[in-house]
MISE-436220 format. One line per 8 residues: number of its first residue (from 1); their letters; for each residue x, y, z of N, C-alpha, C, O. Coordinates in steps of 0.001 Angstrom, whole numbers, always signed. Layout:
BEGIN
NUM = a = X,Y,Z,X,Y,Z,X,Y,Z,X,Y,Z ~ ... .
//
This chain:
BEGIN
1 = xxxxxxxx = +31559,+12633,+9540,+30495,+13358,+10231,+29200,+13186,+9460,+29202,+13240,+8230 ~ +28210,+13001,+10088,+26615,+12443,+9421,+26649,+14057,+9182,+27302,+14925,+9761 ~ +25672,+14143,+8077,+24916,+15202,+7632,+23809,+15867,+8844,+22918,+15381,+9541 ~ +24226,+16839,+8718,+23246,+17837,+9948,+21930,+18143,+10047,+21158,+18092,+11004 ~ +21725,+18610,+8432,+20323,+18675,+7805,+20577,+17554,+6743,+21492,+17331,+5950 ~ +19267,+16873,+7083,+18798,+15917,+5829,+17259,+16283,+6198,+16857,+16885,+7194 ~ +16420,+15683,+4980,+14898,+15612,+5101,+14444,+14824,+4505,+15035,+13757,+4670 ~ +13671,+14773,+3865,+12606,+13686,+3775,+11210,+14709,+3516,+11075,+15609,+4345 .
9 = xxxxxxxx = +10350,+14628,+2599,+9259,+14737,+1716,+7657,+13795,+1123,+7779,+12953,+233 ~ +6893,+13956,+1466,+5878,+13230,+2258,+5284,+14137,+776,+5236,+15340,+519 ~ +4876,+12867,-10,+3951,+12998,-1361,+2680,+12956,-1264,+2143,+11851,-1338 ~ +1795,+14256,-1057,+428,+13706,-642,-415,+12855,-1717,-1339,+12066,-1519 ~ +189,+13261,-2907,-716,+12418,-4353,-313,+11020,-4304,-1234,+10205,-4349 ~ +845,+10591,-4222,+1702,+9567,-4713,+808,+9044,-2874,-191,+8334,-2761 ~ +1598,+9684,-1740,+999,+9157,-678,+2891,+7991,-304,+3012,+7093,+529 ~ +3517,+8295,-858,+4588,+8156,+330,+5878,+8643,+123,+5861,+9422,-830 .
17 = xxxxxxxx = +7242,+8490,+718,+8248,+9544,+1295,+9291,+9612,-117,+9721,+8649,-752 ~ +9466,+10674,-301,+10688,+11324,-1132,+11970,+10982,-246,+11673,+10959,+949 ~ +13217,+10730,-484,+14420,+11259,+384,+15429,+11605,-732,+16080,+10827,-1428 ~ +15402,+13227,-743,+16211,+14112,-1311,+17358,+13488,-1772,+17506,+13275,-2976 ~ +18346,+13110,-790,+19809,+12402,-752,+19801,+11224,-1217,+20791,+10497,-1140 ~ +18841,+10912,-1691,+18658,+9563,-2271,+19537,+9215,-3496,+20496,+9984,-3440 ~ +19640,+8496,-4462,+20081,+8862,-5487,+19075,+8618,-6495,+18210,+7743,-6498 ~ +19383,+9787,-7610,+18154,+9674,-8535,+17160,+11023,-8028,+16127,+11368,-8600 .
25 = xxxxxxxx = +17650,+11555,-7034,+16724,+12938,-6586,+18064,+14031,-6615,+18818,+14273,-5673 ~ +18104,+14568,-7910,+18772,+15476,-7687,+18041,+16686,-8490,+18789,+17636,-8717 ~ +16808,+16803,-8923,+16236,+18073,-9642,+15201,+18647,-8671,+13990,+18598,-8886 ~ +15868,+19299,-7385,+14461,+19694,-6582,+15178,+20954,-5871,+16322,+21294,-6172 ~ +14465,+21557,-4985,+14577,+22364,-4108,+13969,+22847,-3276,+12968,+23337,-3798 ~ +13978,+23061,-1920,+13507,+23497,-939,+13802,+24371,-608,+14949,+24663,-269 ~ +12077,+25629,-598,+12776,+27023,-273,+12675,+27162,+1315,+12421,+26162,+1988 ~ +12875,+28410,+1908,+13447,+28763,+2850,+12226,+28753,+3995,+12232,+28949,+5210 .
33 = xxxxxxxx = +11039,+28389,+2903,+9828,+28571,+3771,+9284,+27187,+3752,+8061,+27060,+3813 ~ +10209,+25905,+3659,+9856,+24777,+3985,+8786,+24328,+2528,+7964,+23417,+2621 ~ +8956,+25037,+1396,+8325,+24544,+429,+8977,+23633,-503,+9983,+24146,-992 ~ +8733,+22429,-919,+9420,+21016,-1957,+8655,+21858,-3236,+7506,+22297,-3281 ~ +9712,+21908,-4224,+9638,+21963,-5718,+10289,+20596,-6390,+11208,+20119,-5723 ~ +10042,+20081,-7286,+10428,+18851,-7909,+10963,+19261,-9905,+10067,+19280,-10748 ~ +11537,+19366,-10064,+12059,+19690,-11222,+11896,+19017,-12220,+11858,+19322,-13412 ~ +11782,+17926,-11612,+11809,+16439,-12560,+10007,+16216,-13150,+9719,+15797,-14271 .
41 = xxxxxxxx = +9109,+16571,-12198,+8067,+16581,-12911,+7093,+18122,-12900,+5958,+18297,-13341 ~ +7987,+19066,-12250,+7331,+20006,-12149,+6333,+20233,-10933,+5918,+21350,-10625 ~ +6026,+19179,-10341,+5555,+19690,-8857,+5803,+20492,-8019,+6780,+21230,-8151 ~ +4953,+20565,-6894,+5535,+21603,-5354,+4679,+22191,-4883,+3530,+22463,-5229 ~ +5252,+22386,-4089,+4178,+23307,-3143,+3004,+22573,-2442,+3436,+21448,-2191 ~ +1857,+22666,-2053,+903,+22232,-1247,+868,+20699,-1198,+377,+20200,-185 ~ +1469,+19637,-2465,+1492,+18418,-2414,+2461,+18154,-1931,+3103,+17603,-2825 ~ +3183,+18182,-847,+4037,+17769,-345,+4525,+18773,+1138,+4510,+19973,+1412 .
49 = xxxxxxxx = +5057,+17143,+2041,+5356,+17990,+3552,+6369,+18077,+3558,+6805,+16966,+3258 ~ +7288,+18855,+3749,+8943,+18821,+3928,+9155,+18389,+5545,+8408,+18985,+6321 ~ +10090,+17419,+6136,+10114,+17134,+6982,+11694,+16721,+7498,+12349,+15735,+7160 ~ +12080,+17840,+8450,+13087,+17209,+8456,+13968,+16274,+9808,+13197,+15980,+10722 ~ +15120,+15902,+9973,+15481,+14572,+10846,+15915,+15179,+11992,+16413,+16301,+12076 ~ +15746,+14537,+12713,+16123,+15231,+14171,+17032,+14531,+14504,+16763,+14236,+15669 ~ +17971,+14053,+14231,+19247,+13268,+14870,+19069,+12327,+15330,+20112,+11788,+15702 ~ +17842,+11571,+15597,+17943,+10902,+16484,+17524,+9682,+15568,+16876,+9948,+14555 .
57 = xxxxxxxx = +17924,+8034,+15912,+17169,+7451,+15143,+16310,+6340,+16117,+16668,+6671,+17247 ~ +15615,+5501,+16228,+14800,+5051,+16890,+16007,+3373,+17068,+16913,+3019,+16313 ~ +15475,+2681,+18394,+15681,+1381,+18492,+15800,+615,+17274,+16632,-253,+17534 ~ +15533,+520,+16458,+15578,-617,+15127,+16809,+444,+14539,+17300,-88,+13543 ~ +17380,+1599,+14793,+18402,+1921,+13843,+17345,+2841,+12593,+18073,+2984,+11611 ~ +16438,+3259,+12406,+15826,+3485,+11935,+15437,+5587,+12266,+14706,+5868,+13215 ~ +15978,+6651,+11450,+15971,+7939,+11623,+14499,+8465,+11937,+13535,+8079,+11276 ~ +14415,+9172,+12757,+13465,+9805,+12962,+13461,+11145,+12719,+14444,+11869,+12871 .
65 = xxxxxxxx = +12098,+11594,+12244,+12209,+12594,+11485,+10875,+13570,+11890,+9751,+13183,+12210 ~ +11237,+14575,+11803,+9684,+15655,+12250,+8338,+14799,+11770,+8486,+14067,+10792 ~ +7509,+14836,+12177,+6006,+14506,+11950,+5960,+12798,+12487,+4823,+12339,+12598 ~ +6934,+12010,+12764,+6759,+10648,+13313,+5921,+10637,+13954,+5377,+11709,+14218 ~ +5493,+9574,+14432,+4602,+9452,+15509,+5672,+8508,+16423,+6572,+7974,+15776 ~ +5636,+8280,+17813,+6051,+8110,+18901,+5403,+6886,+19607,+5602,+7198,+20782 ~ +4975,+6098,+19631,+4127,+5275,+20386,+2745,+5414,+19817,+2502,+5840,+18688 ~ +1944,+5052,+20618,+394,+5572,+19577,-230,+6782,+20100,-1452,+6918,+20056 .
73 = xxxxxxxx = +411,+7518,+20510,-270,+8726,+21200,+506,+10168,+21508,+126,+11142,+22157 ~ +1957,+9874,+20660,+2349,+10972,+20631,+3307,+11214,+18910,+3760,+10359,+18150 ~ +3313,+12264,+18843,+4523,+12447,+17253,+5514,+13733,+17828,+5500,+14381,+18874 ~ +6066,+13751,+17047,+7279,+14693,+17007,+6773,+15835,+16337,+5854,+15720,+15527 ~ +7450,+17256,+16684,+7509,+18754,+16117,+8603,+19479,+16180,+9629,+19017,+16678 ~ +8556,+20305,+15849,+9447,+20893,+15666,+8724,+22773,+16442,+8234,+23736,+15852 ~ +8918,+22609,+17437,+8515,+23963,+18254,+9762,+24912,+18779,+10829,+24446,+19180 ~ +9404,+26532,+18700,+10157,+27177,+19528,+11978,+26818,+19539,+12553,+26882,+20626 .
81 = xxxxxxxx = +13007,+26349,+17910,+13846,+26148,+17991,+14508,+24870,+18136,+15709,+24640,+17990 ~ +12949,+23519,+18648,+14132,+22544,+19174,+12814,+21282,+18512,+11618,+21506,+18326 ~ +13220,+20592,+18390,+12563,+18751,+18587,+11987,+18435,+19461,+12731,+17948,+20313 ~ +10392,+18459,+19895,+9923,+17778,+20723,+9044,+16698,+20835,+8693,+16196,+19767 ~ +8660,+16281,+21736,+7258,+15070,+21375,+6342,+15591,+22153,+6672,+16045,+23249 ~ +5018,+15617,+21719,+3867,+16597,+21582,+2897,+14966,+22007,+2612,+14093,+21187 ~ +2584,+14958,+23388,+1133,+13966,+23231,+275,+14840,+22615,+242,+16049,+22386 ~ -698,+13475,+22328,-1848,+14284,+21293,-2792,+14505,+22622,-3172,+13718,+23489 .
89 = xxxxxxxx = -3014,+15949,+22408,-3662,+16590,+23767,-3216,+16824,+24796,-4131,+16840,+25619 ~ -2193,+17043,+25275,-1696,+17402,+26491,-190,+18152,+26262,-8,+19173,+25598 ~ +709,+17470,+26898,+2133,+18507,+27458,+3280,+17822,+26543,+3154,+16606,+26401 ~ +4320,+18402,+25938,+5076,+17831,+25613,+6557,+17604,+25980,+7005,+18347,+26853 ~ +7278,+16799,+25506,+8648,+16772,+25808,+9626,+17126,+25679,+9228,+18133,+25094 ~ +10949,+17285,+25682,+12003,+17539,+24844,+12408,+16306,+24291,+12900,+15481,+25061 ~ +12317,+16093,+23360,+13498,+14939,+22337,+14335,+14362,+23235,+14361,+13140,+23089 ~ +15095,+14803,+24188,+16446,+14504,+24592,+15681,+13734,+25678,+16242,+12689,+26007 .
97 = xxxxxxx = +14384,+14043,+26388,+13961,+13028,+27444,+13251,+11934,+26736,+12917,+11076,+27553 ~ +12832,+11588,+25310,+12559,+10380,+24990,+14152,+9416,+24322,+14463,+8226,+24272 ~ +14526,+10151,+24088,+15801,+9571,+23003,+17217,+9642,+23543,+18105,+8870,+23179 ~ +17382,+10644,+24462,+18579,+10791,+25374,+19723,+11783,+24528,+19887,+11805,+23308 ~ +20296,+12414,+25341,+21250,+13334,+24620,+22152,+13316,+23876,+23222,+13074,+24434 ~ +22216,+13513,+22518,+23095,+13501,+21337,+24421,+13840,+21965,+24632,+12910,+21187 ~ +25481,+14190,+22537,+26209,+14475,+23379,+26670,+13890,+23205,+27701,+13703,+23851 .
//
């Protein structure tokens, strides 16, 4: 069985992705309010996005994860309980009508 929660961590200094489960990332923690602490150098908090995977992974086999972007005009969120895709400016979707039902 794949892991349910995984995430992924978006370094705003460094400027690219942490993955927790990685190996070699085992001094961190994420509190309950979506905040990355790093143990290893003492970071956290405001430098970094916690982001996590929505099950789904894209055509290339490739996981998609909260904050993606979608084509060039839409990204992913995380609203009201569920995964959606949010055009930029208008109405959004459910996950399950771009990606199809995990089911």
């Amino acid at each position: 069985m794949k892991n349910r929660f995984k995430f992924r961590v978006y370094d705003k200094k460094e400027k690219r992705y942490i993955y927790p489960d990685s190996p070699g990332q085992h001094h961190f923690f994420i509190t309950l309010n979506g905040e990355f602490y790093n143990f290893q150098n003492g970071s956290g908090g405001d430098d970094y996005i916690v982001q996590q995977w929505t099950g789904y992974t894209d055509s290339g086999g490739k996981d998609v994860y909260e904050g993606d972007k979608i084509g060039p005009y839409s990204e992913i969120e995380y609203r009201e309980g569920k995964f959606v895709c949010k055009l930029f400016g208008a109405r959004t979707f459910d996950i399950d009508e771009i990606f199809g039902n995990k089911d």
